[in-house]
N, C-alpha and C positions, 0 to 999 in steps of 0.2 A: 456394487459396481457403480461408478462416476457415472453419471448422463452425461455423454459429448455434447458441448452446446452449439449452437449458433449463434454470434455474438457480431451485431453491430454497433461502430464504433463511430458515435459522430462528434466529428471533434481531431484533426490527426496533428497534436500539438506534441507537447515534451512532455503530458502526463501519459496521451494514448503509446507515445513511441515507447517510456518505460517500461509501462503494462503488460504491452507487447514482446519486447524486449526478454521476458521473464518467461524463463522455458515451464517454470510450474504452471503459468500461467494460461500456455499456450498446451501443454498437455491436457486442458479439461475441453479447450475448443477446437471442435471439428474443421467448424467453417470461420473466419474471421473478415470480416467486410468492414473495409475505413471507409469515409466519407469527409473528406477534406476539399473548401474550397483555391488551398493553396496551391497550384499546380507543381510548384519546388519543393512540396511533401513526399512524393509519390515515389524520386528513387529512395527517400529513408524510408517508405516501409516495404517497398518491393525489397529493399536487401535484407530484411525480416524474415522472407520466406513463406511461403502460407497465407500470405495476406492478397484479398483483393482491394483494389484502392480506387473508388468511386472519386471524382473531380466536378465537383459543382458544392453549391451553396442548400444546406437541406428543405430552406424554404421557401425557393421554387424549383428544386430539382424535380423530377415525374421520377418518384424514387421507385414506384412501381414500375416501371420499366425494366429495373436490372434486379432488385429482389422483389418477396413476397414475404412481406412480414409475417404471416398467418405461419411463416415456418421458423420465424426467429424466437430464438428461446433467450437472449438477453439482447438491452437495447443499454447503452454505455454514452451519455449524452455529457462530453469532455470538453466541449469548447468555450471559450472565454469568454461568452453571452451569453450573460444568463437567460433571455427572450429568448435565445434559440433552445438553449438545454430545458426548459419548459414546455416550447412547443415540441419538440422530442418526444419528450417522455409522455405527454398528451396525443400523441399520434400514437407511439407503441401500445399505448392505455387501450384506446380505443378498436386497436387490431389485437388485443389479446394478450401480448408479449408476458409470461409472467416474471419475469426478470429486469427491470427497469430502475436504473441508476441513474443519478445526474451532481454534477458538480455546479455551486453555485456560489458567489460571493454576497449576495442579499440575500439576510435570515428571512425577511419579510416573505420574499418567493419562495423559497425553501420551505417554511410554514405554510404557504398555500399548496405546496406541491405535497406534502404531509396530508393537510386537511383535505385535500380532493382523493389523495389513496392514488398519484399519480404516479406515484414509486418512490424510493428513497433517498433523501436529500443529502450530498454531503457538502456543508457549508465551509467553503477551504480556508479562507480565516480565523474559524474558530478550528479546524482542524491541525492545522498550522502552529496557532495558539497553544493550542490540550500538548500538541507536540515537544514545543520548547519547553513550556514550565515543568514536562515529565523530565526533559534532560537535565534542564535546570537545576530540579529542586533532588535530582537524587544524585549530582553534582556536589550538590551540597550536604544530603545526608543520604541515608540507606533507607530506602522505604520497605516496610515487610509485606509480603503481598500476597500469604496466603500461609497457613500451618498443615505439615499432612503426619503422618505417623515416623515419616522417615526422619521429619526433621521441619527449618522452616524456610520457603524460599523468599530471597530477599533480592532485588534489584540496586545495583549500583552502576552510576557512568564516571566515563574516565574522565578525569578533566587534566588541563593540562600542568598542572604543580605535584598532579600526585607522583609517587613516587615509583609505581610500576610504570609508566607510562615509556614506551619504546623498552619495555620487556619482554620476554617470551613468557607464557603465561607459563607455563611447565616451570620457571624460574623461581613462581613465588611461594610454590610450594604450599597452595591452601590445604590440601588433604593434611595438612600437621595439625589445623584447626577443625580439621572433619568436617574442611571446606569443600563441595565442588562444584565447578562451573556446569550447568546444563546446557547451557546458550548465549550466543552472542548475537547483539543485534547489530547493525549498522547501518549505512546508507544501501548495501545491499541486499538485506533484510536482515532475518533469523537462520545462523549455520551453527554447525554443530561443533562444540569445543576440542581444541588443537593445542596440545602442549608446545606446538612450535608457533603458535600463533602470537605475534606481535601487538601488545595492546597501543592504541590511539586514543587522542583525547575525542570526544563524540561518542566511543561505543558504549552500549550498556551490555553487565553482564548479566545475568541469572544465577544466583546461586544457591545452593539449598548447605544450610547447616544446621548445627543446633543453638547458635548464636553469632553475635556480629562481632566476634575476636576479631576474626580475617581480616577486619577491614583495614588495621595497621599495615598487612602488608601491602595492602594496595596503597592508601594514601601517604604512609610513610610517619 
């Protein structure tokens, strides 16, 4: 069974709202508490649902007044200062939190919030980064990304010259290659393949074969 969590969110910008946004997301969390000092934040996430939405600046809010950290089980420190997502995750540290995240644009901080055991750094530059050269480079070729008994799965993105592109996948008819799709990712995440689903340049598929024939049909 899942542990429902209790997750504080400080930071209510356009990463916390997606996050949120994400019903798988919101199924592991019980309680959800923002903390934004924007006050034109608060009707996007009251129409969220489930969310409570704290209005002040976290470092001089008396945060102890409206929660008790002692009971928070993740602390999600989103905001576009890095000094703030540091001093976050060094408060949660200290009350216990065992679930502590933080987004940051300085490796330099990131590396000290590693080296202190402050919680997990995600440095969104190089995240960013890792992100494009995957679309990029498997834009460009097929990357194999793992061998199992059944076969081998390979990763490709669509780009836009290829030649399935504004196809139904069901159209290309990979099972003639003992191709088939496992997965699609997008900008909405990872769903499950759809013979009526329309390929776009961006998505990456999943595919398990026992070689890269397929890949004619896609690029053409």
């Amino acid at each position: 069974m899942v542990t429902k969590l209790k997750v504080l969110v400080v930071g209510g910008g356009d990463t916390s709202e997606a996050l949120l946004s994400d019903p798988a997301f919101k199924e592991i969390a019980e309680e959800i508490i923002v903390v934004e000092r924007d006050p034109d934040r608060r009707s996007v996430f009251e129409k969220l649902g489930d969310v409570f939405f704290i209005e002040g600046d976290i470092t001089t809010l008396p945060l102890h007044e409206y929660i008790n950290l002692r009971e928070v089980n993740a602390v999600l420190a989103l905001t576009g200062r890095d000094e703030v997502n540091f001093l976050t995750l060094a408060v949660a540290h200290t009350h216990g939190v065992p679930i502590r995240i933080g987004l940051f644009r300085s490796r330099h901080i990131a590396d000290v919030v590693k080296r202190l055991h402050l919680g997990i750094p995600i440095i969104k530059p190089t995240l960013i980064g890792k992100t494009l050269k995957q679309v990029t480079m498997t834009m460009v070729s097929t990357r194999e990304l793992s061998t199992t008994p059944a076969g081998r799965v390979y990763m490709i993105s669509i780009s836009e010259t290829d030649a399935a592109v504004n196809s139904r996948l069901g159209d290309l008819k990979l099972e003639e290659n003992n191709a088939y799709v496992l997965a699609l990712i997008d900008d909405q995440g990872i769903s499950p393949p759809s013979k009526d689903t329309v390929l776009e340049p961006g998505q990456v598929l999943l595919i398990l074969a026992p070689n890269t024939d397929f890949i004619k049909k896609i690029r053409g």
